[in-house]
N, C-alpha and C positions, 0 to 999 in steps of 0.2 A: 467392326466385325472382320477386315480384312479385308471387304470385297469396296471394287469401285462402282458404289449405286450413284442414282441419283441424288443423295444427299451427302455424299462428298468423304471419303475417308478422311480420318484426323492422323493421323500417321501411317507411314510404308505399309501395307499390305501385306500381312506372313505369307497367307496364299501364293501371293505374285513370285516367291521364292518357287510354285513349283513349276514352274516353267520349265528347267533344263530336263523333268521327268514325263512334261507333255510335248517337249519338242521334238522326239523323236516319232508322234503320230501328229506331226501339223496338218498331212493331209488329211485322213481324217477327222480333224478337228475342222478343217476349213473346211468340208463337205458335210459335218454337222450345221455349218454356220449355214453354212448356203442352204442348204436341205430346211433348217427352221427358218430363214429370210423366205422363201420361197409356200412353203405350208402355210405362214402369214397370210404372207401375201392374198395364197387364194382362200383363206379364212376369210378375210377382210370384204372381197371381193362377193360374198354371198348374199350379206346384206343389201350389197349395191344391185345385183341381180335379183332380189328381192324388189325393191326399190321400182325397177325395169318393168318387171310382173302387176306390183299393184297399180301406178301410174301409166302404164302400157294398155297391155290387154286386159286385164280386171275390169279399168275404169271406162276403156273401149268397147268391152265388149265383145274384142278381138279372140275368139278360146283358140283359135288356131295358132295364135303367137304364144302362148303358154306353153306349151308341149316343149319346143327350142330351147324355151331359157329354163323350165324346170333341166333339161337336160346337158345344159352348161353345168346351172348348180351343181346335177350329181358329178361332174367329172371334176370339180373342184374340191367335192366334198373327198371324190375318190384319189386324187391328186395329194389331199395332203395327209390320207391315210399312210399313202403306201410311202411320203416321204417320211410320216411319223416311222414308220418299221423301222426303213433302214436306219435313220438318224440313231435308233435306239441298237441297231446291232453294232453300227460303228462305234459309238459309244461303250456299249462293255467289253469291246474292243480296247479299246484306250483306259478305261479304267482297270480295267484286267491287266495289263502293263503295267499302266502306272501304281498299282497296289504293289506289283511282281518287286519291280525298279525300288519301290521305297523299300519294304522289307529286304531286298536284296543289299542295299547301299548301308542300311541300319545295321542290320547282322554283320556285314563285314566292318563297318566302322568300331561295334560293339569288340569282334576280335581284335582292331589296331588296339584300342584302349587300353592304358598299364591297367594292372592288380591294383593301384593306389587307386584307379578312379572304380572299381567294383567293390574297393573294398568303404567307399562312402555312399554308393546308390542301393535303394534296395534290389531285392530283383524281383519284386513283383511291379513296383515305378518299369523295371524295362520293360518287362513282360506283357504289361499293357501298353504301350507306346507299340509295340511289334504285332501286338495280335487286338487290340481296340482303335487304336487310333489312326492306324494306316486305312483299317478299312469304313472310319468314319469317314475319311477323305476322299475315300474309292467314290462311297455312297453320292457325298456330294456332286462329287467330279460326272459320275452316273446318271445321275438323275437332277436335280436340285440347278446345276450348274445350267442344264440343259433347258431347265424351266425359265431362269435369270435368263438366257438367250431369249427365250421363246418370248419371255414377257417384255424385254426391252421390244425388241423388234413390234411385239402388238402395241403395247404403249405409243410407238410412234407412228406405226401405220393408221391404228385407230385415231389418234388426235389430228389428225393430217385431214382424214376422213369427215371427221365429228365438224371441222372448221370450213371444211368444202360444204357441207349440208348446210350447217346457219351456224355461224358466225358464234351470235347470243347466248344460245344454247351450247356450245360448246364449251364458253368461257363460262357460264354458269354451271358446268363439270366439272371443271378443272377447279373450280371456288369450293365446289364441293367434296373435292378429295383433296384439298390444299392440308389441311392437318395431319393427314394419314402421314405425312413429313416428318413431323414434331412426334406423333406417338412413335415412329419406327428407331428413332434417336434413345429417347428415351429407353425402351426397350433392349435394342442395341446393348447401350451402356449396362443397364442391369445382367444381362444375358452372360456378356462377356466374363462379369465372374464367378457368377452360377456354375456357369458350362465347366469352369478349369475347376472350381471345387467338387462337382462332380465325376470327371477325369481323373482328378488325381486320388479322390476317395477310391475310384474302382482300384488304383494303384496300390493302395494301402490293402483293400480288401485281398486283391491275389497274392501280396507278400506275407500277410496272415496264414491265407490257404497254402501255399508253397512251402512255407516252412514247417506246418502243421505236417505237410505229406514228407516232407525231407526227414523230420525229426521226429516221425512215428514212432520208430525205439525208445527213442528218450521217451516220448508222452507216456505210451506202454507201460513202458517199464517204472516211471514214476507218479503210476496213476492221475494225470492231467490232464485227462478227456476232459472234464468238467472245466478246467480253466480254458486250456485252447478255446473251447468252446463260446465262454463267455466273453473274451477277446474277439471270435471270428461274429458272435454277435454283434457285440459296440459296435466294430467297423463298420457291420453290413448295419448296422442302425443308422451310423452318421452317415452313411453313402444314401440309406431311405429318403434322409431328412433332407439331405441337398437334392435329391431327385423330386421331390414333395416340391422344394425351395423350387425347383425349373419347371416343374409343369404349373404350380399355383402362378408364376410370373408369364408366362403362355396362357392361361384362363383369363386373367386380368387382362392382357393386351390385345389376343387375337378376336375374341367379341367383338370388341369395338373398331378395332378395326373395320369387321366383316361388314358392320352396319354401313360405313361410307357409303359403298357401294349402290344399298338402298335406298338412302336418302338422294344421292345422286340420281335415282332413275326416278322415284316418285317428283322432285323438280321437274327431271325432263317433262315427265309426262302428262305434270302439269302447265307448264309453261310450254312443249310442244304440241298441247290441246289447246290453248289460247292461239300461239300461232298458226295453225291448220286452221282457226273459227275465224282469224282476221285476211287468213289467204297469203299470209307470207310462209307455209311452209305447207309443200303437199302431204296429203296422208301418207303414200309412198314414204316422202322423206322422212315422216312422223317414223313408220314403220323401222325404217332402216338406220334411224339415230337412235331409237331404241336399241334396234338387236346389236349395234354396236357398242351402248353402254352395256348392256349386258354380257357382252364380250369384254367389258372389264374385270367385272366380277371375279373371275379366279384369279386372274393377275392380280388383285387386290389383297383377296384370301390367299394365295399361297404366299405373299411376304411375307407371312409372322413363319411361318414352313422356311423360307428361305431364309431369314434373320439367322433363325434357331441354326438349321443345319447349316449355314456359314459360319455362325460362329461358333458352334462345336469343330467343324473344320478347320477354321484360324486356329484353335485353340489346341488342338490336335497337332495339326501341325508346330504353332511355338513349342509342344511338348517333347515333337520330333528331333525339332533344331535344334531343343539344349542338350541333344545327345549329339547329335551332328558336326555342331559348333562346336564341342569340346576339341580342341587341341591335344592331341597324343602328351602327354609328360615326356613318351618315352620314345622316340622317333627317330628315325633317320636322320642326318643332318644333310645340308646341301651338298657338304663333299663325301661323304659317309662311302665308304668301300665294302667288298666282300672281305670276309675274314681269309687272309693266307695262309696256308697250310702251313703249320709249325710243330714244334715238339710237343706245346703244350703248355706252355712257362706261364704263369698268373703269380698277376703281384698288386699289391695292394699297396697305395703313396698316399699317406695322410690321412687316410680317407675317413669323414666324417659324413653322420647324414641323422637329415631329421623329419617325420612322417609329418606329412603336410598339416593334419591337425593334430600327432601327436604331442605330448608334453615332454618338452627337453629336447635334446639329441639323444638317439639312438646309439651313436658311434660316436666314438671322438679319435681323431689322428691316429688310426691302425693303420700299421706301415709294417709292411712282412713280406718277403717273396715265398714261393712254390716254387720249385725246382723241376723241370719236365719228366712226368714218370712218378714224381715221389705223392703219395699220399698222407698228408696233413689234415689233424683231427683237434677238431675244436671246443674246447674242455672250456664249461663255467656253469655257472648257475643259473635259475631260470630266470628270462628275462636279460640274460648281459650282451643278446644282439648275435646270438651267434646264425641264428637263423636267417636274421636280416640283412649280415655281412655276405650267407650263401647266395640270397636272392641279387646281392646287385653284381654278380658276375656274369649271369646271361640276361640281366638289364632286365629282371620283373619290376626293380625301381632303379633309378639315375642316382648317385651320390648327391650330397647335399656339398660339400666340398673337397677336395684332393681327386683321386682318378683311383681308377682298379685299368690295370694291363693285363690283355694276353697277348703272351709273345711279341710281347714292347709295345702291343698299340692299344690308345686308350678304346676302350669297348663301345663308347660314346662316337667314335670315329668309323667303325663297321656298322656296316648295315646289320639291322637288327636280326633279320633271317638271316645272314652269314654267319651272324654271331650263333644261335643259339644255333647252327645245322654244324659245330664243334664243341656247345657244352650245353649236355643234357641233366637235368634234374631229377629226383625221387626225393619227396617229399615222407615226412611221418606219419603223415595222413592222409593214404593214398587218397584219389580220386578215379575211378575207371566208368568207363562211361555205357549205357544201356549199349552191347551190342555183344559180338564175337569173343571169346579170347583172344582168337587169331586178330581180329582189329585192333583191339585194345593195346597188344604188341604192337601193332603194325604203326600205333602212333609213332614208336621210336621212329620206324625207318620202312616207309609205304614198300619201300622196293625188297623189303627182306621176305626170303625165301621160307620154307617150311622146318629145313635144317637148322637154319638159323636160330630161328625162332624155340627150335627145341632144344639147339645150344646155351641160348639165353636162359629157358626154363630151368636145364640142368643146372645152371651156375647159382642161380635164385634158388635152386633147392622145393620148384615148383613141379614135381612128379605128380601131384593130385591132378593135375590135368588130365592127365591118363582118364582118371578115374572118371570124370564126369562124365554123363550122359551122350555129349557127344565130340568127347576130347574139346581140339581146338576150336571148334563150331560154335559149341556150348553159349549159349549169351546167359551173361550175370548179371541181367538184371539191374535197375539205375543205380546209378553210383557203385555197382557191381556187390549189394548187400545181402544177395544170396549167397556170398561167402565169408568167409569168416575174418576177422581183423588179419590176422597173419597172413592167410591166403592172398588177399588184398597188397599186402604189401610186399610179399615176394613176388606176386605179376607186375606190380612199379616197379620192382628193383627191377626184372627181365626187358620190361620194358625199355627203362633207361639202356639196359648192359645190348640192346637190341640195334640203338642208334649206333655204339662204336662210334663214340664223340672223343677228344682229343683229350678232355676236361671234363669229370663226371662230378658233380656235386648232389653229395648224400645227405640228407637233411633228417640224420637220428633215422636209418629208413630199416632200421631191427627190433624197434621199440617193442613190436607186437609180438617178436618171437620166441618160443622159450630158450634156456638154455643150451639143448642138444642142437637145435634145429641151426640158430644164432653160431655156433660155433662149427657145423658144416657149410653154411653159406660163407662165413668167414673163411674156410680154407678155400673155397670156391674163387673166392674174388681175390683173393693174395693172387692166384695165378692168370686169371681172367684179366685183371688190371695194373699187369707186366705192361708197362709204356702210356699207359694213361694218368696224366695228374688228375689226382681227386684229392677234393675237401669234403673232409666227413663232419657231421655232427653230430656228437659223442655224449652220451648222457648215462651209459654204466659203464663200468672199468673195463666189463671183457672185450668191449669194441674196439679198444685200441690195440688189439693185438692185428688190426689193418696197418695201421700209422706207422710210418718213419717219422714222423715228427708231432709233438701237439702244440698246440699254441691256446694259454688259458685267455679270457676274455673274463673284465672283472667291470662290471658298470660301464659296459662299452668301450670300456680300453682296455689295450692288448697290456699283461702282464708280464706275459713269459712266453718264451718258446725255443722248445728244445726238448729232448728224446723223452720219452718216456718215463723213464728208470733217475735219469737228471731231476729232472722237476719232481719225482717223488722222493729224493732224498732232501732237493734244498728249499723246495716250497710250500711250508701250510696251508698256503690258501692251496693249493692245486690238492693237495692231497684233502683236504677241507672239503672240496667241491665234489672229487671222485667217491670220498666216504672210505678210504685206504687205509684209516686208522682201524677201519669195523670188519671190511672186507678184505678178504686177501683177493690179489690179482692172478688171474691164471695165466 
């Protein structure tokens, strides 16, 4: 289950991995230690003052000598109330950290990771590793961890005790909780897979819900209440049925357990009544070997409690690590620099690439320069990579073979925030995120001003701002779908035109907009992106009225490139692709 009990972990301990998140509260962790060693202690110590009373003054006669030791007891009893408290404030102390620290270290790991590794996870799998399983481990680390303290410490104080009384009767405890050993194993083992099918069902069940509330329009609009539906059921079906599978494996175990316990006191108390009748053990002792096996009792019962919640915590945690443990694809390298301020120049050398589990290459040997300044539009059909060629220029993915260059260095070579804080992207599918206008721009560039920003508007051909409720203030909403497709993508485009990056790559970002609106933004950015290389991706004719040059992509390799007006006189395929035989060009 991860943890180091008395019956021996069989491999490394996931758990022990969270050290580097509990080492920054060791003092408090060592003042829980001491604070539960110490409450022990005078737990322990009660019985024996028990012990004192009935063989003392009880048996004497003595009532004067009662008074004293009942009033030891209470200050022992009150002794390890008050170290119960604090042990408990320090403690959500540290797990309040430690939850902080995981989700803190997860989310920012989640932002290193390329696009390649989002685009194989779901995002309800992450969604619950960040919002279930961190604070399954809070839980433990809180409370459960804290019980594992308390209980090792009485387990040894009590058997120390038990052996100081009589001997006989001790080692006839210890025969009689010798199984509790073999069923906790047992248990263990089954638990351990339960636990992770139940985890990762919750997994499966939020990326149902998530996409259910993402893709509302689509359901809507295609009448599919009733299917979502029937999917967010199964899921939460099979998530029942392994929940069902962990509690009926808890019924079965923890009973029998509990019983030990009992049988163990009913021996004592038989065989410490035969002892008291032959005079080798006093009643006193009788008395206070008792309340010390019964001071095993919860230690007993809450193992199957601490099994469970350890190994949903182990389990939490592996869920954690395989996020953790992912290696970046897309990363800095050891000598990796900031990007140097340049013209602009991007060029592309060989360059092949193949999606980790897609089928085929993507690209094959595209070899082209950009010229600094000049705008280059990339003409082909669906599917021939043109999109995948914009991505690996500010490294959303690493080439599969050859290099892409800005300003002669390979991209691979800068540091990835150097790189991208000189070439910003706009996508044909925007993304804006639940907040501001003004934020939403402000991704381009945190430090742009108000002027700016309505600079950027104007060129986007985004005046509707005005109009909203509370201009740039206004929030749109997740994914920003209180507005409309076009709208959406003219605040990407602003956004991008907002960084004033060196290298602006357009990915089809006018798809959404009609014809009038498409051919004022287009005069906008002819002048706007005087001195900026851009790569546009180009999917009707009138777009290329941006481009100084196009370049077709035909099954991932480059075909042709060259002006406009060139390639529609000497290439079918390119005029095949644009539709120039149907359409005229304006």
């Amino acid at each position: 289950m991860g943890l180091v009990t008395a019956f021996g972990p069989r491999r490394p301990p996931t758990l022990w991995r969270l050290r580097p998140y509990l080492r920054p509260h060791a003092r408090r962790m060592a003042f829980t230690v001491s604070a539960s060693a110490v409450g022990m202690v005078a737990a322990v110590l009660v019985p024996l003052q028990i012990k004192k009373v009935v063989d003392g003054p009880l048996a004497g006669g003595d009532r004067g000598a009662v008074l004293p030791l009942c009033l030891l007891v209470l200050v022992l009893g009150l002794t390890e109330t008050l170290l119960a408290m604090s042990r408990r404030m320090m403690l959500a102390r540290v797990a309040a950290g430690l939850e902080r620290s995981m989700r803190d270290d997860l989310y920012r790991h989640l932002l290193r990771l390329p696009v390649g590794f989002h685009d194989e996870w779901q995002s309800g799998q992450l969604l619950s590793r960040a919002m279930a399983d961190v604070p399954t481990i809070r839980r433990f680390v809180a409370f459960w961890l804290v019980v594992l303290i308390l209980n090792g410490f009485a387990l040894v104080a009590i058997v120390v005790q038990l052996f100081r009384l009589n001997v006989s009767l001790a080692a006839l405890t210890l025969g009689t909780l010798a199984p509790i050993a073999w069923l906790c194993r047992r248990f263990d083992a089954r638990y351990k897979v339960i636990s992770r099918q139940v985890q990762d069902r919750q997994g499966d069940l939020a990326t149902v819900a998530e996409e259910a509330a993402a893709g509302i329009r689509v359901v809507k609009a295609f009448g599919r209440s009733g299917l979502l539906s029937a999917r967010y059921g199964g899921s939460a079906r099979r998530l029942r049925e392994a929940a069902l599978d962990s509690v009926g494996l808890r019924a079965r175990y923890w009973p029998v357990i509990d019983q030990f316990p009992n049988l163990a006191l009913a021996a004592v108390l038989l065989a410490g009544g035969l002892a008291v009748g032959n005079g080798s053990l006093s009643l006193g002792g009788l008395v206070a070997f008792t309340s010390l096996v019964l001071m095993l009792i919860w230690p007993i019962e809450s193992l199957g409690w601490i099994l469970a919640s350890g190994q949903e915590a182990a389990t939490a945690a592996r869920r954690i690590y395989e996020v953790l443990d992912t290696v970046p694809a897309v990363a800095d390298r050891p000598a990796a620099r900031d990007a140097p301020r340049g013209a602009g120049a991007v060029s592309f050398r060989h360059v092949g690439f193949s999606y980790p589990r897609g089928a085929g290459w993507s690209l094959h040997d595209v070899d082209f320069d950009v010229a600094p300044g000049e705008t280059l539009a990339l003409v082909g059909a669906t599917g021939s990579g043109k999109s995948t060629l914009l991505a690996l220029v500010p490294r959303l993915y690493d080439v599969t073979s050859g290099a892409v260059l800005v300003d002669g260095h390979d991209v691979r070579d800068l540091t990835v925030a150097g790189l991208r804080g000189h070439v910003t992207i706009a996508f044909d599918d925007p993304l804006l995120f639940s907040a501001s206008v003004r934020e939403n721009l402000r991704f381009g560039d945190p430090r742009a001003t108000d002027d700016e920003l309505e600079e950027a508007l104007a060129v986007a051909r985004a005046g509707f701002v005005a109009d909203l409720p509370w201009g740039l203030d206004t929030r749109v909403g997740e994914q920003g779908l209180s507005l409309s497709g076009g709208q959406r993508q003219r605040l990407a485009l602003a956004r991008a035109i907002v960084a004033k990056p060196r290298v602006l790559v357009l990915d089809d970002p006018l798809s959404a907009l009609d014809v009038h609106t498409e051919a004022a933004v287009e005069r906008a950015l002819t002048t706007a992106l005087t001195g900026t290389t851009t790569l546009i991706a180009v999917h009707r004719p009138s777009t290329l009225a941006l481009a100084d040059r196009v370049a077709l992509l035909v099954d991932g390799r480059l075909d042709a490139v060259g002006p406009h007006d060139e390639l529609a006189a000497t290439n079918p395929t390119y005029r095949s692709v644009l539709g120039l035989d149907r359409v005229p060009v304006r």
